[in-house]
C-alpha positions as CSV (number, residue, x, y, z in Angstrom):
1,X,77.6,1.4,48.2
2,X,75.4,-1.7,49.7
3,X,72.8,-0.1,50.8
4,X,72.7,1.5,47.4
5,X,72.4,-1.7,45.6
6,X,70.5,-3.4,48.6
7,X,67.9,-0.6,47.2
8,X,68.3,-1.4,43.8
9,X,67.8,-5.0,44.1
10,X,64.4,-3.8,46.0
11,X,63.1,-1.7,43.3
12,X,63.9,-4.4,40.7
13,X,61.8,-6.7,42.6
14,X,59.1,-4.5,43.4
15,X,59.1,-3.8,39.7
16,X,59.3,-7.8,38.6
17,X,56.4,-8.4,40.9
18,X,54.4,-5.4,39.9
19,X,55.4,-6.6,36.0
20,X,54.0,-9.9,37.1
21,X,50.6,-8.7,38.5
22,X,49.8,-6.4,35.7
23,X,50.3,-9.7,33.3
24,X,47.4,-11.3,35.5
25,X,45.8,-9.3,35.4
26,X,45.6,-8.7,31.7
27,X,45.2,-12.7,31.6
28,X,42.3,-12.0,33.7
29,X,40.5,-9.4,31.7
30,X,41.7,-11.2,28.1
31,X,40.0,-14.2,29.4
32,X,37.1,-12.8,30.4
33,X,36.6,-11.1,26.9
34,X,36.8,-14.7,25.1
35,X,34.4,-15.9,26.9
36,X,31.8,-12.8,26.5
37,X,32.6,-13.1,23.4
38,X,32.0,-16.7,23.0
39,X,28.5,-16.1,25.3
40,X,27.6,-13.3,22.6
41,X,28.2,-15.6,19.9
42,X,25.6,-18.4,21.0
43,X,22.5,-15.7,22.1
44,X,23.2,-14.3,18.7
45,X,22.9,-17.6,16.9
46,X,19.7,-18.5,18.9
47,X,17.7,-15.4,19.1
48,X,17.6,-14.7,15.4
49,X,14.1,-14.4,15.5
50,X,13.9,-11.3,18.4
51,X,14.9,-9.2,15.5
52,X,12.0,-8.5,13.0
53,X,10.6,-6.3,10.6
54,X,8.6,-3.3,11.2
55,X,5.0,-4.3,10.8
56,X,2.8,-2.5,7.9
57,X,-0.7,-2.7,8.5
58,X,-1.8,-3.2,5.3
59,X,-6.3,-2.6,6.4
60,X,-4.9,0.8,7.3
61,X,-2.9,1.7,4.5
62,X,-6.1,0.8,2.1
63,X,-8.4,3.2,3.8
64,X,-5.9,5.8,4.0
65,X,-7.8,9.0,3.0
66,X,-6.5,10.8,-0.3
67,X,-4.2,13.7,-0.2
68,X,-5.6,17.5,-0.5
69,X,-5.5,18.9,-3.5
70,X,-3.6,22.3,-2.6
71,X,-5.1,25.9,-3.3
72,X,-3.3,28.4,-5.0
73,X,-2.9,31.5,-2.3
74,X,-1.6,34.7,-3.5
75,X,-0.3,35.9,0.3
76,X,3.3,37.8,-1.5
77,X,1.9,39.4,-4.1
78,X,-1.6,41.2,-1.8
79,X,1.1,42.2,0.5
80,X,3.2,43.6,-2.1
81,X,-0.4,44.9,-3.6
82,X,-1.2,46.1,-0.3
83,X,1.8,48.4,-0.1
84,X,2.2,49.3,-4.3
85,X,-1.1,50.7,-3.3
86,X,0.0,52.5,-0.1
87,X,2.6,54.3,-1.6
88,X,2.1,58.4,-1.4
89,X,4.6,60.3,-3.2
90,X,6.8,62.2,-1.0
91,X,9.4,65.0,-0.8
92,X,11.9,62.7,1.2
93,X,11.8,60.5,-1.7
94,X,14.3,62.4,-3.6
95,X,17.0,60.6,-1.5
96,X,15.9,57.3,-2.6
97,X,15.5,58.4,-6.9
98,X,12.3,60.0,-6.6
99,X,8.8,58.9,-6.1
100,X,8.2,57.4,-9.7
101,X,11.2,55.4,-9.4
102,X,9.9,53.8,-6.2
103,X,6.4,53.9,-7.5
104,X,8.0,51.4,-10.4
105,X,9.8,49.5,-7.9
106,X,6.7,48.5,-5.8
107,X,5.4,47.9,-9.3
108,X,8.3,45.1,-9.8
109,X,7.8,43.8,-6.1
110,X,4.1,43.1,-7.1
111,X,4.9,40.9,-10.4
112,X,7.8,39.6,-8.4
113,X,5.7,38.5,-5.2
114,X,3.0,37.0,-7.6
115,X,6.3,34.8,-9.3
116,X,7.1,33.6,-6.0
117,X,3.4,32.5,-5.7
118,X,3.3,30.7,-8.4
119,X,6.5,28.6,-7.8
120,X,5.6,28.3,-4.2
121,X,2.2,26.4,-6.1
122,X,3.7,24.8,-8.5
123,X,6.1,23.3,-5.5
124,X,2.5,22.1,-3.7
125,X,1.2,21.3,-6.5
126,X,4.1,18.7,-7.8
127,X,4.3,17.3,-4.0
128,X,0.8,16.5,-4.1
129,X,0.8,14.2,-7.6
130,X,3.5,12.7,-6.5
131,X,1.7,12.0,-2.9
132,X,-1.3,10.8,-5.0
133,X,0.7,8.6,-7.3
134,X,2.2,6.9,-4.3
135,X,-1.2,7.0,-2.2
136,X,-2.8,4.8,-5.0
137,X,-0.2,2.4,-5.5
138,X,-0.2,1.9,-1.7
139,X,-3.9,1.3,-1.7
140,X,-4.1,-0.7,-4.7
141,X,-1.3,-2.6,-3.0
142,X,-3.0,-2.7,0.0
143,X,-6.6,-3.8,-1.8
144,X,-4.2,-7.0,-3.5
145,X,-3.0,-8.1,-1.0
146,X,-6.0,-8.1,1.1
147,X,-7.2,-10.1,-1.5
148,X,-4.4,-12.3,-1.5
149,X,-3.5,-11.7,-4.9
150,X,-0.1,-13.7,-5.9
151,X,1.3,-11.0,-7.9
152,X,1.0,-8.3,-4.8
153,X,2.5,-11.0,-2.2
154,X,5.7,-11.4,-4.6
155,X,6.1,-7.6,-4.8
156,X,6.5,-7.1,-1.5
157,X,8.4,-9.8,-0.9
158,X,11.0,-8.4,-3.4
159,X,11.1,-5.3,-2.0
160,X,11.9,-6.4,1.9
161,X,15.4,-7.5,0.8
162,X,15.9,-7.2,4.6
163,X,14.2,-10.4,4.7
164,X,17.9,-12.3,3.3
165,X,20.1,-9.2,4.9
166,X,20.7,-10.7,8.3
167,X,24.5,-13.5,7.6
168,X,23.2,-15.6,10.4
169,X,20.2,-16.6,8.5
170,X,22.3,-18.5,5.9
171,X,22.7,-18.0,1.8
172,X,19.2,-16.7,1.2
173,X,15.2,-17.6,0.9
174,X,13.7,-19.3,-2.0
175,X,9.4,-18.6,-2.2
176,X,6.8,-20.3,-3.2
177,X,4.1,-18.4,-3.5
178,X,0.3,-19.3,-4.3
179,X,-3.1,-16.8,-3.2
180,X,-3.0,-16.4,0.4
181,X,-0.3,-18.4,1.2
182,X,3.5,-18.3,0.8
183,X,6.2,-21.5,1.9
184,X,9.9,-20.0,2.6
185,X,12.5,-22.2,2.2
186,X,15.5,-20.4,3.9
187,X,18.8,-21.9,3.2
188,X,20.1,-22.2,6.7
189,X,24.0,-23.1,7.5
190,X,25.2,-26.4,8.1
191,X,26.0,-27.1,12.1
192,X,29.9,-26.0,11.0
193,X,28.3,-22.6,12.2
194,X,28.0,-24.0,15.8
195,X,31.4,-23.7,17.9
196,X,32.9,-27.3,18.8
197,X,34.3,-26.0,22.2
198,X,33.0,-24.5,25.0
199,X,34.7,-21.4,27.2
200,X,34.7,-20.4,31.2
201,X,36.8,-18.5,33.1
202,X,38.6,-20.7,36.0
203,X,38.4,-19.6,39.7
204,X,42.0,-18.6,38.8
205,X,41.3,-16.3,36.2
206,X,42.4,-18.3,33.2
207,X,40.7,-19.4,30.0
208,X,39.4,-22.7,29.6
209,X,38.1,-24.6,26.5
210,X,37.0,-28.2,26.2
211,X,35.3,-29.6,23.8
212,X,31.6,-29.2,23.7
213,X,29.1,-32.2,24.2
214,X,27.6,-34.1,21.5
215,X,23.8,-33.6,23.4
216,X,24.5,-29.7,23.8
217,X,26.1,-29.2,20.1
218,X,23.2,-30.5,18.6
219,X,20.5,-28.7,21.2
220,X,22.2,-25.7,19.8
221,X,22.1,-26.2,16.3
222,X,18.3,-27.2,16.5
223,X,17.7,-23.6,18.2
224,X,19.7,-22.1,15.5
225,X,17.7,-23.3,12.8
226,X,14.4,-23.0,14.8
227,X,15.3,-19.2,15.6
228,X,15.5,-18.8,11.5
229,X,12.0,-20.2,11.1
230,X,10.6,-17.7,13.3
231,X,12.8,-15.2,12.3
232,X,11.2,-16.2,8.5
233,X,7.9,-16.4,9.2
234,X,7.8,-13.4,11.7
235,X,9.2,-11.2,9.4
236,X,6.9,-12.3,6.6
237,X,3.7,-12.3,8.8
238,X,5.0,-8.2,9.5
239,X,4.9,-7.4,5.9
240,X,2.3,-9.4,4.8
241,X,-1.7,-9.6,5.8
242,X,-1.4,-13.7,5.6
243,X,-2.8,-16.1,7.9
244,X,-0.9,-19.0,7.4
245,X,3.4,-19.0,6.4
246,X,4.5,-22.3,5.3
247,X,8.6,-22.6,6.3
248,X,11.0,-25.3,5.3
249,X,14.5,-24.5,6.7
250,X,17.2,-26.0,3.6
251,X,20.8,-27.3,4.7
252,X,23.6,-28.6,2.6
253,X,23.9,-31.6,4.1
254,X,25.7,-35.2,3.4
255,X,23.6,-37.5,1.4
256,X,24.7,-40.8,2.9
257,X,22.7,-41.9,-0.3
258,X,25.5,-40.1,-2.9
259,X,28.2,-39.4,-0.1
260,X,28.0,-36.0,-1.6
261,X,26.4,-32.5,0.4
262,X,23.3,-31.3,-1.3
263,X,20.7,-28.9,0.0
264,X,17.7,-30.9,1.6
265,X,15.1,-30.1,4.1
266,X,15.7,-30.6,7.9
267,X,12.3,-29.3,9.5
268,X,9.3,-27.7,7.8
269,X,6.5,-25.9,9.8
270,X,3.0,-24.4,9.1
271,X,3.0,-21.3,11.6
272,X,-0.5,-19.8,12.1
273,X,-0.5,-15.8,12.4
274,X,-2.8,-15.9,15.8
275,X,-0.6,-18.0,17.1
276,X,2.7,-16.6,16.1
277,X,2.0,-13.1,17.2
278,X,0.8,-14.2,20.6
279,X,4.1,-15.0,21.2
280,X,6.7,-13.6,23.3
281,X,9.7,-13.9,21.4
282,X,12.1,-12.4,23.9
283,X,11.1,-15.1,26.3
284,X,10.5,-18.2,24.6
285,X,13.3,-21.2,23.8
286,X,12.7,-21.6,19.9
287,X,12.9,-25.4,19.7
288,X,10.2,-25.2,22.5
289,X,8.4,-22.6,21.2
290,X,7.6,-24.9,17.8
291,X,5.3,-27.1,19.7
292,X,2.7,-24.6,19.3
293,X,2.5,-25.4,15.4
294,X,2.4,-28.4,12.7
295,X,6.2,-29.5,12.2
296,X,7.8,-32.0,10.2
297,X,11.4,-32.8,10.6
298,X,13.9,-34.9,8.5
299,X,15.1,-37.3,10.8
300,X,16.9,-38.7,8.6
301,X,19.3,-36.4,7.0
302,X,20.2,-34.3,10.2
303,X,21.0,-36.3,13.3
304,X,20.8,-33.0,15.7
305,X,17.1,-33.4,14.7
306,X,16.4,-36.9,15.5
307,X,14.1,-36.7,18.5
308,X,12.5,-32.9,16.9
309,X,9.0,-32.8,17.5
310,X,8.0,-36.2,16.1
């Protein structure tokens, strides 16, 4: 009876300790996913602008050749011609009703092959006006905008509604557009989107989180709002033939003034297409990478902006 308990006891502690490790090491991997998670978080809010439209090239599209005109082909009803006129009356047809009832039927099979011409036309024939309706609006399009008409530049810009689709940007773009020229105002969030804390897994496998530096929360926030003016002005430089995008990023800030938020701007830049396009967004640090155009920032009304390019 001891050893039989002895044994017991055992197994109980070889189970409590094997409980004890599988906790661990759940700890372990639970910690590890908050702080992926937290790491995912920040390159998401700082690489906004690695994500762009597709580019239309909008010289091609204008001297895009017209579609062909389809011609009517008769190929069912010669074949069915071919064999109406083939047809020698037989003894053997008997079995099938007789020879003028299959005379009549190849008879049918021509009207019937000519029918299926015709709708197989008609079917061309209704693609192609609609491929020409759509190929002249493109290269009218293409013609305005070339031209840098305002009308054409506001058309397109209403019809990439991918352009305020992405939650990170913030509430939505407001446009100002004039001939060859357009100034975004994106309405970015406030720096409530940037975490207060920062996570790391300790040597032991726990979770840690302190509270993030003053210096690093507002570093972040400034490549936050820098990633949505290139993410603006890439994606508008993609869908438009413009040389120059005017961007003035908006937050709802506290106006010491009123001691009430209202939307302002914190940093306005004139990016320049040659420029922008040379640029290799995967690589670059957005705040850095703004040093390559003409930026003003409101010094002012956002703190995390104070020492931005001035």
């Amino acid at each position: 009876m001891r050893s039989i308990a002895a044994a017991a006891r055992a197994a109980e502690r070889d189970a409590q300790r094997r409980h004890k490790q599988e906790q661990k090491e759940q700890m372990i991997a639970d910690s590890g996913t908050a702080v992926e998670q937290w790491e995912q978080y920040i390159d998401d809010l700082v690489s906004i602008h690695t994500d762009m439209v597709d580019m239309i090239d909008w010289s091609a599209m204008r001297n895009l050749p017209a579609p062909i005109q389809p011609v009517k082909r008769n190929d069912n009803q010669v074949r069915a011609e071919e064999k109406l006129s083939g047809f020698k009356p037989s003894i053997f047809h008997i079995f099938r009703g007789g020879s003028r009832k299959i005379h009549s039927e190849l008879q049918d099979a021509v009207t019937e092959a000519s029918q299926k011409d015709d709708q197989i036309f008609q079917t061309l024939i209704n693609k192609y006006h609609a491929d020409y309706a759509e190929w002249v609006d493109d290269t009218e399009l293409a013609k305005k905008l070339l031209n840098g008409e305002v009308t054409a530049i506001r058309q397109v810009i209403e019809e990439m509604q991918s352009l305020t689709s992405k939650a990170l940007i913030g509430s939505g773009i407001d446009f100002s557009i004039g001939e060859n020229v357009v100034h975004a105002q994106p309405q970015v969030h406030s720096d409530e989107i940037i975490p207060s804390f920062r996570r790391k897994q300790l040597s032991s496998g726990r979770l840690s989180e302190t509270k993030m530096p003053v210096g690093q929360f507002n570093e972040l926030y400034q490549d936050y709002v820098a990633s949505v003016a290139l993410k603006t002005a890439g994606d508008l430089f993609h869908i438009l033939p413009l040389q120059e995008i005017y961007v003035t990023c908006m937050a709802n800030t506290l106006n010491s003034e009123t001691g009430h938020k209202d939307w302002s701007p914190i940093i306005s830049v004139h990016f320049v297409r040659e420029t922008f396009l040379k640029l290799n967004l995967s690589k670059i640090d957005p705040s850095d990478s703004l040093r390559n155009f003409g930026t003003i920032c409101n010094s002012q009304r956002q703190k995390a902006f104070l020492l931005f390019y001035l």
